[in-house]
C-alpha positions in Angstrom: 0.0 0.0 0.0 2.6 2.5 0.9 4.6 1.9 -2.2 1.9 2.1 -4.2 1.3 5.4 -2.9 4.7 6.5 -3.3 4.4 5.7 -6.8 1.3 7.9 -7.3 2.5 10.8 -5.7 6.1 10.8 -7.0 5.3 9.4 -10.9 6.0 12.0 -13.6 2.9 10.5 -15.5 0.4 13.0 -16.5 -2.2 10.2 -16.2 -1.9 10.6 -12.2 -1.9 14.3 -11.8 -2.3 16.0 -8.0 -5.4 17.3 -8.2 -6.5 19.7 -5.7 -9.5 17.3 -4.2 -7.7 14.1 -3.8 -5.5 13.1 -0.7 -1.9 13.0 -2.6 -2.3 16.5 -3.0 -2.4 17.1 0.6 -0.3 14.2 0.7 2.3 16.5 -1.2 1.6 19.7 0.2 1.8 18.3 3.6 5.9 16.7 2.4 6.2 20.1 0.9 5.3 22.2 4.5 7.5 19.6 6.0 10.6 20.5 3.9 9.9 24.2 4.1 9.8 23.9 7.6 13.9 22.7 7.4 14.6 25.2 5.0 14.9 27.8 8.5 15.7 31.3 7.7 17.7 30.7 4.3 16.1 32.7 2.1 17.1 31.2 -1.4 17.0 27.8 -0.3 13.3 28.5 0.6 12.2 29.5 -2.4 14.7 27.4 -4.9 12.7 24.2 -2.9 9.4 26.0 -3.5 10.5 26.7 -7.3 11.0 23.1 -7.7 8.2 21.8 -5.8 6.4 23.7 -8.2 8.3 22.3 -11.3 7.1 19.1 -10.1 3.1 19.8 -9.4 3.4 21.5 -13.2 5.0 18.2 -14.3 2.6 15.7 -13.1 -0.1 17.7 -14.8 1.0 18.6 -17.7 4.7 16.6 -18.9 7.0 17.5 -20.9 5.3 21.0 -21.4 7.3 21.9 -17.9 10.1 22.6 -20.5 7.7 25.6 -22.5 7.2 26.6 -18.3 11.2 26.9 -18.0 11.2 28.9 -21.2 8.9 31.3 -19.9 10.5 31.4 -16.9 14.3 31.7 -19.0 13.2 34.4 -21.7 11.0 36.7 -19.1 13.9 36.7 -16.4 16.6 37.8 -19.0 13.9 40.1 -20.6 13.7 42.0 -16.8 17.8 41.8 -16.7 18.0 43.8 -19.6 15.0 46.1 -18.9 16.2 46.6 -16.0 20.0 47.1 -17.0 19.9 49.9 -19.5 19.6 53.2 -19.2 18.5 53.9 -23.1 14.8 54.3 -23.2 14.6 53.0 -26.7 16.6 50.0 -25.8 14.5 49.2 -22.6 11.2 49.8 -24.9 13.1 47.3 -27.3 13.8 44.9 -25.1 10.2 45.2 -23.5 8.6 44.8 -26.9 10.7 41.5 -27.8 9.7 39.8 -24.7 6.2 41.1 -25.3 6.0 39.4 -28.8 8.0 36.5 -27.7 5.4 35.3 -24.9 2.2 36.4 -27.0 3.4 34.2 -29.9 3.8 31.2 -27.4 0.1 31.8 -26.1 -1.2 32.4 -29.9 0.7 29.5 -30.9 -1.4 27.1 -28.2 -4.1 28.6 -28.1 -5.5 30.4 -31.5 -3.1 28.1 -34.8 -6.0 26.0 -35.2 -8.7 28.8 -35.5 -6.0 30.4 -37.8 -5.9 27.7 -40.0 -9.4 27.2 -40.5 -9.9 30.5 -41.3 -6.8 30.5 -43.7 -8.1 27.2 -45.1 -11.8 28.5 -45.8 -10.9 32.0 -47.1 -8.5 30.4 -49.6 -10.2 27.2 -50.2 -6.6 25.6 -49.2 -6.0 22.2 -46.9 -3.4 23.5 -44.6 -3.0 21.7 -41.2 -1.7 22.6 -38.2 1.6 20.8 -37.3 2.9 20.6 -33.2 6.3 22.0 -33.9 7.3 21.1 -30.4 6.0 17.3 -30.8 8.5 17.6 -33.7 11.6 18.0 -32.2 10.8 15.7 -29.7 10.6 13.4 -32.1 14.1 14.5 -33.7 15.9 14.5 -30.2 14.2 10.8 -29.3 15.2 9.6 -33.0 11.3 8.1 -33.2 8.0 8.8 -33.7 7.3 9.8 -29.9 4.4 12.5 -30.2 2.0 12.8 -32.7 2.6 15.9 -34.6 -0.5 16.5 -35.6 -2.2 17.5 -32.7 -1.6 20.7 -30.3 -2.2 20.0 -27.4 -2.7 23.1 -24.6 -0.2 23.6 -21.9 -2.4 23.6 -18.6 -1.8 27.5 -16.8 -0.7 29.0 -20.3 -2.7 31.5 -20.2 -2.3 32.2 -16.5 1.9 32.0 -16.6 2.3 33.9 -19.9 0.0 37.1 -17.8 2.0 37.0 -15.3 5.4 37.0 -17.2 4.3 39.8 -19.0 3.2 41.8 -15.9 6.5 41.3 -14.2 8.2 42.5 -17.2 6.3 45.4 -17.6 6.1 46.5 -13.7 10.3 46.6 -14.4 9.9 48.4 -17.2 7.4 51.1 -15.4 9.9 50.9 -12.8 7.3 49.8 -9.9 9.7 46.8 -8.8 13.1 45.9 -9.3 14.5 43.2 -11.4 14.9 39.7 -9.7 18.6 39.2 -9.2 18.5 35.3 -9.1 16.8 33.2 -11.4 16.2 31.1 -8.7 14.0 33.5 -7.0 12.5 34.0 -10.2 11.2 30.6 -10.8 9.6 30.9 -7.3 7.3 33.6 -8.6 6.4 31.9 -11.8 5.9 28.2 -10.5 3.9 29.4 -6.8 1.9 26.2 -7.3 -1.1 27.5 -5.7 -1.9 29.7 -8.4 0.1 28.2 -11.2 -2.5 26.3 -12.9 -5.8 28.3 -11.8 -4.6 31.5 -11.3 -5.3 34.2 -10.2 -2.5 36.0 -11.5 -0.3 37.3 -9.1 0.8 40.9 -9.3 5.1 41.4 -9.5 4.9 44.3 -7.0 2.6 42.2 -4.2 4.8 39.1 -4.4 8.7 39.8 -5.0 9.2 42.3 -2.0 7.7 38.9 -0.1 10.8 36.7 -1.8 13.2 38.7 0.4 11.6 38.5 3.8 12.7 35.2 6.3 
């Protein structure tokens, strides 16, 4: 019995995901209080165990998209950096736009390519179809036909990540909070299980001064 619970709460498998009503989430929250607990006063130790706690809840919902999480959470931290770092308005504005269009193209991407092609396809009487460009590189990388291709499937919390990121990014660029120094403390923000998957979105200025307290 108790390895077979093990193996339910610690499986990567999206097919046993820790949903919010069933006892291995409070099974995992409970392990997670437990290690936060022994985690003391050290700040980034807190929150680089909360970051990948939340890595892991995203992972057992939603597989190998925790990798288009990390990218979010890669592209929107160096966005701030640079935001942050330069003291040319048309370069901050540059770099703001880029990460702008970067994360709205993800979301658009997910969310809107098959209402795109339909259109496309009955305006121009043409047969286009959509193609998972991400399914296809997995499928290059494993060197076999691993994911079908020709299906998108949505990242669970897209939508609610992607806002977020953007908000951060522009709260730097309006100055209203600083840049996070570590990427570490960065991922905290972004992956707060809590509200990763359900939102709501959490607002940059409420949350990072919070990163920095014991």
């Amino acid at each position: 019995m108790i390895i077979n619970f093990l193996q339910h709460l610690l499986s990567l498998r999206i097919q046993l995901p820790l949903l919010f009503t069933s006892f291995y989430f409070w099974a995992f929250f409970a392990i997670v209080f437990a290690g936060l607990s022994m985690t003391g006063k050290k700040v980034l130790l807190r929150n680089t165990f909360l970051m990948f706690c939340g890595l892991f809840f995203y992972c057992k919902t939603s597989g190998f998209f925790v990798f288009v999480l990390i990218f979010a959470i890669l592209l929107n931290y160096l966005c701030a950096r640079l935001v942050g770092a330069s003291d040319n308005t048309a370069r901050r504005k540059a770099y703001l736009v880029a990460g702008l269009v970067v994360n709205l193209l993800l979301l658009f991407y997910f969310k809107y390519s098959y209402f795109v092609v339909d259109v496309i396809n009955n305006i121009l009487g043409t047969s286009m179809k959509v193609v998972d460009i991400f399914a296809e590189v997995g499928n290059i990388i494993a060197g076999q036909t691993a994911f079908d291709t020709g299906k998108i499937v949505l990242p669970v919390g897209i939508s609610f990540f992607t806002f977020q990121n953007i908000s951060y990014i522009v709260e730097v660029y309006r100055g209203n909070v600083a840049p996070v120094r570590s990427i570490l403390n960065y991922g905290f923000f972004v992956c707060f299980f809590p509200s990763l998957m359900s939102g709501p979105i959490i607002r940059a200025r409420e949350f990072i001064p919070q990163l920095y307290r014991p």
